[in-house]
N, C-alpha and C positions, 0 to 999 in steps of 0.2 A: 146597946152598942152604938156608934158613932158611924154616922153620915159620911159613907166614903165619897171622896170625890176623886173625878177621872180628869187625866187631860193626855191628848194624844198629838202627838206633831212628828213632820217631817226633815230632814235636813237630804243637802247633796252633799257626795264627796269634796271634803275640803280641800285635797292635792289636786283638785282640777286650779283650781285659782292660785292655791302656792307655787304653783308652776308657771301659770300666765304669769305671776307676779314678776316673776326674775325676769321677764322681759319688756318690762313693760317701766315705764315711771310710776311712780307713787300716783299722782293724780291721775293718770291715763287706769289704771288696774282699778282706782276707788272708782271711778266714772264705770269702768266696765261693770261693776257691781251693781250699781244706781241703775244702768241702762238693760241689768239683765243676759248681760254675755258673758259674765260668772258670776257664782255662786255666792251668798251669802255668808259668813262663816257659822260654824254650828252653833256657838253660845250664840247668836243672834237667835237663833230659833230658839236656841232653851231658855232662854230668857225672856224670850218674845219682844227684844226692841228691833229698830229699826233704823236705818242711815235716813235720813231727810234730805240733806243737800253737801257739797264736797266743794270747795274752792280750795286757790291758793292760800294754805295757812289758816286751812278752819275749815271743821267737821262738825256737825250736828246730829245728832241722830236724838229717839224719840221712844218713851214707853207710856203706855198707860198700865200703872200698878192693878197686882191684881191678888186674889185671896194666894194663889200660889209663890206668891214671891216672899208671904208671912214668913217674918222667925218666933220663937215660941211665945212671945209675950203679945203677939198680934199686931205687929206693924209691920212695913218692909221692912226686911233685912237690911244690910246697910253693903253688906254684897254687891246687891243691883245696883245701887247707886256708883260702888265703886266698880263695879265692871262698864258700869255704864259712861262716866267720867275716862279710866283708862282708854274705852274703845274709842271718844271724840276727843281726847289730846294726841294719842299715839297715830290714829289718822289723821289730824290737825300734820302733826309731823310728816306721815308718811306723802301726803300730799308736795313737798316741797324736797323731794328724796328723787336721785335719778333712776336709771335703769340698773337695775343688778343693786342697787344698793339698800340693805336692809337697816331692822332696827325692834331694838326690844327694850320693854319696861328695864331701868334699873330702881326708880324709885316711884311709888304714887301715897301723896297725901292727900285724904278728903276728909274736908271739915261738912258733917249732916249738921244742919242751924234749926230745922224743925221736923219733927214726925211726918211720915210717910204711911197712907192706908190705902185699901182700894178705891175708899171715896175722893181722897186727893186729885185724879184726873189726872190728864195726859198730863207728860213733865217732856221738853225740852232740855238736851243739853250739847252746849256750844265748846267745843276745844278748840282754842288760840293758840298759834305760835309765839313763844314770847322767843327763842332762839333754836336754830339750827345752825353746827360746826360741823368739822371734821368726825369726831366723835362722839361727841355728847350734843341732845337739842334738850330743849325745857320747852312748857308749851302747862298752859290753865286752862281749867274749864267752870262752868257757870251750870248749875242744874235749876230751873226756872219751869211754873208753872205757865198755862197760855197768856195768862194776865202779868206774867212778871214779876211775880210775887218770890223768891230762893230762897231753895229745898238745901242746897249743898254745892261746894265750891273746892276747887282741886289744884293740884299741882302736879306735875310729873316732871323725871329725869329721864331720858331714852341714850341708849347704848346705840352709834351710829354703825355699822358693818360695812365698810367699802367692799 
């Protein structure tokens, strides 16, 4: 029989932050994240990444691959990468978004350029604004190991919500 493995994690209620959010600016509510006066979102946990830094028009956040994030032929999924990617363009966005004004994926493209394992190591990934409108923003992102070396590189469309 096969070697179970365990993994156990926590999350908070997610509505305490979607609620702060509607009053808050884009930047001001990712900062409240960062700083610890809301919540992390729950795929951050079940995925195990992390936000790094938040400015105007660029998000970063951060994983170190692990055996759990495997799809069946042994590498990462390509999942993580793409949740990971959507999470620092759509923040990249939300960062330059007012009070009350929302925003969701309509498109995300990610080109993976090399294999992903546990031994790969921490991976960075950086979401840029390339445009925010009225209704539609666009915004890329870069997935890079510590040394600079890219893993995968993205595009997205977002749906703006006055």
């Amino acid at each position: 029989m096969a070697e179970k493995r365990e993994r156990n994690y926590n999350w908070e209620d997610p509505m305490k932050g979607a609620q702060a959010a509607k009053k808050m600016s884009g930047m001001a509510y990712l900062q409240s994240i960062l700083d610890g006066q809301n919540p992390p979102p729950p795929i951050a946990r079940t995925l195990d990444f992390e936000p790094v830094s938040m400015e105007e028009g660029k998000a970063v956040f951060a994983v170190t691959p692990a055996e759990f994030h495997y799809n069946p032929i042994g590498v990462v999924h390509g999942g993580l990468v793409c949740t990971l990617c959507d999470s620092a363009m759509g923040c990249a966005i939300h960062t330059q978004l007012a009070e009350g004004v929302g925003y969701t994926t309509l498109e995300l493209k990610v080109n993976m350029v090399r294999p992903i394992t546990a031994k790969t190591g921490r991976l960075i990934c950086t979401g840029v604004v390339i445009h925010v409108g009225r209704s539609v923003a666009t915004a890329e992102a870069r997935v890079e190991d510590e040394q600079g070396k890219l893993y995968a590189h993205g595009t997205t469309t977002c749906m703006i919500f006055q």
